[in-house]
Steps between C-alpha positions, in 0.01 A plus 500: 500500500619715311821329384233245379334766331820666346583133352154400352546900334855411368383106366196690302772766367769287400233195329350786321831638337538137462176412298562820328801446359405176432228594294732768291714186471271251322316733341653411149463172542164486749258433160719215398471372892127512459515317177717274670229407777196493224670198294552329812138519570441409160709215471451353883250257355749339322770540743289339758441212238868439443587552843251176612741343219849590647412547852749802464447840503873613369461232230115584390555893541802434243283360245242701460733781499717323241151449311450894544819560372411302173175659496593829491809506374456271150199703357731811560790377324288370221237781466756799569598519120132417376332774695788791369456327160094559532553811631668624232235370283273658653668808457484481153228357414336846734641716311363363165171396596214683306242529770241714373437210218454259780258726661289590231433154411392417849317888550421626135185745613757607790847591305323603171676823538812514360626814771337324822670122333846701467485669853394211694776278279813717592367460872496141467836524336642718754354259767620169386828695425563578864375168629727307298792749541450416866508141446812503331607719792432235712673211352797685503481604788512148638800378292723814600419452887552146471756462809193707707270236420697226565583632842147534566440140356738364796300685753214355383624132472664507878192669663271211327722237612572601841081645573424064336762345684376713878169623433347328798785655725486836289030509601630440866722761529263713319189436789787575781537826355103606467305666767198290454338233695543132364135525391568757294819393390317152416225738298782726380705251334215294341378766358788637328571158360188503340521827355842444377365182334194679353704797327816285396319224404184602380585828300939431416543125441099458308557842353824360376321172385247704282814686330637192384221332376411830295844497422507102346251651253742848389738195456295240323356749276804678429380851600784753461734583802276161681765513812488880596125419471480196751715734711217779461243236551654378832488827629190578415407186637580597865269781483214446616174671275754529188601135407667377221190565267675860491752378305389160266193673384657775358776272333143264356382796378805623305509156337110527412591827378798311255293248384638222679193363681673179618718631725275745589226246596809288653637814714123538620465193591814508733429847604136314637672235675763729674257753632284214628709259663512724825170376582639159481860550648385754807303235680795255482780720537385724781340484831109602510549610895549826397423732259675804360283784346631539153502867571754466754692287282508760194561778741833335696607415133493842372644636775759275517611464184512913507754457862640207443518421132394116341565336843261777612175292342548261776613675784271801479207247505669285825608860679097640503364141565760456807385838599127439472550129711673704794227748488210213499637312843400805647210606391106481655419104393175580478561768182465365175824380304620684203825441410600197651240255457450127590259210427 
């Protein structure tokens, strides 16, 4: 007996070193794992589609992947120089920008003061100073660790192929491993799907949508630096409460404010369309079995993007929703839902 019991101490010791050093070991690389497995689950629609083509899973994995590949990797190549070219721009055009005329023709009674204009002027100067500094920072940034990136690329690209090509075998191995009963791993795992569908679905790829569309109408209308704007747009996009309208109505106004009412009227009428289509696209796009409080939602976003950085908008969302699913197979049925709730 206690031989037996000696062994079961030294397994738990030895996989616990194990998992720890494990850990230590991907924990460069664990966020580009994650992204890894959340374009898989993206992308297994179409996988599945090509795979009922090929009838092979090496040969279907492989395309998509290669289709990834061109995805990612042509708008980078492309847009690389345009975005350090805007930047710069930007920069500039910062530092030169008169903002307490812009303000007093859209507040006269407010900045009729010349001291209160000035003062609140150098802190928008100072502001927009330090923002674009940092964007500059940024861009550079990514061209000096170049090699880093691209190492983090190729985790990416073989954890998507390989969680495509053996996702069925990778969910199996995943229920041997949990403690749960199959009912709850049945509940557990439908769930979670759902969720993951809501947040990436309904808040990244729509939130997405609505930058571009805003972002057609920057471009159309030829509104200055349009491309760092459709980038701003997109992200504002994802969050939920703030939408794009935080950054095309601004940009209408300014060109209200110039005189040019056709593109402001034009970048309005864009703006309208982009903040509305999620009412259109969210019924389509993702499943109505369950719903995700948009509270949640903002909260997992700021969080994560606090821990975790960008990739933190959609994993601090997933982490508190996986959390709150766990936490709802065991609760009192007869208690009221709050977070997770169903039709």
């Amino acid at each position: 007996m206690d031989d037996i019991y000696f062994k079961k101490v030294l397994t738990t010791i030895i996989l616990s070193v194990l998992i720890i050093l494990s850990f230590f070991l991907l924990k460069p690389i664990l966020l580009s794992i994650v992204f890894g497995f959340i374009l898989a689950f993206i992308f297994s629609p179409v996988y599945n589609w090509i795979l009922g083509k090929v009838k092979n899973t090496d040969v279907a994995a492989s395309i998509v992947c290669i289709f990834l590949i061109l995805l990612i990797v042509l708008p980078v190549w492309f847009l690389t120089p345009i975005v350090l070219n805007e930047s710069i721009k930007i920069f500039k055009v910062s530092q030169q920008l008169d903002y307490v005329s812009v303000l007093k023709k859209i507040f006269p009674d407010i900045f009729a003061s010349e001291e209160f204009s000035a003062e609140i002027g150098s802190a928008i100067h100072s502001f927009a100073t330090k923002i674009t500094n940092s964007l500059m920072n940024s861009v550079s940034q990514i061209i000096l660790n170049f090699p880093t990136i691209s190492l983090h690329f190729l985790v990416i690209f073989f954890t998507f192929y390989f969680t495509l090509r053996d996702k069925q075998k990778l969910v199996e191995y995943i229920q041997s491993l949990l403690p749960f009963s199959k009912d709850v791993e049945k509940k557990l795992f439908d769930h979670s799907k759902d969720i993951t569908q809501a947040v990436l679905y309904g808040q990244i790829v729509i939130g997405l949508l609505q930058g571009i569309i805003a972002g057609l109408g920057f471009f159309i209308f030829r509104a200055p630096n349009a491309l760092t704007l459709t980038l701003l747009a997109g992200l504002a996009g994802i969050f939920p409460i703030v939408g794009t309208a935080v950054i095309w109505l601004p940009i209408s106004i300014y060109f209200f404010v110039a005189g040019n009412s056709f593109a402001a009227f034009g970048i309005l009428i864009f703006g309208i369309i982009s903040s509305t289509i999620d009412n259109l696209l969210r019924p389509i796009i993702v499943s109505k079995r369950t719903k995700i409080p948009t509270s949640l939602v903002v909260i997992g976003m700021v969080g994560g993007l606090f821990l975790f950085g960008i990739i933190g908008l959609i994993i601090g969302p997933l982490i508190l929703a996986y959390l709150l699913v766990v936490m709802e197979l065991y609760r009192r049925k007869d208690s009221p839902q709050i977070f997770v709730k169903e039709n």
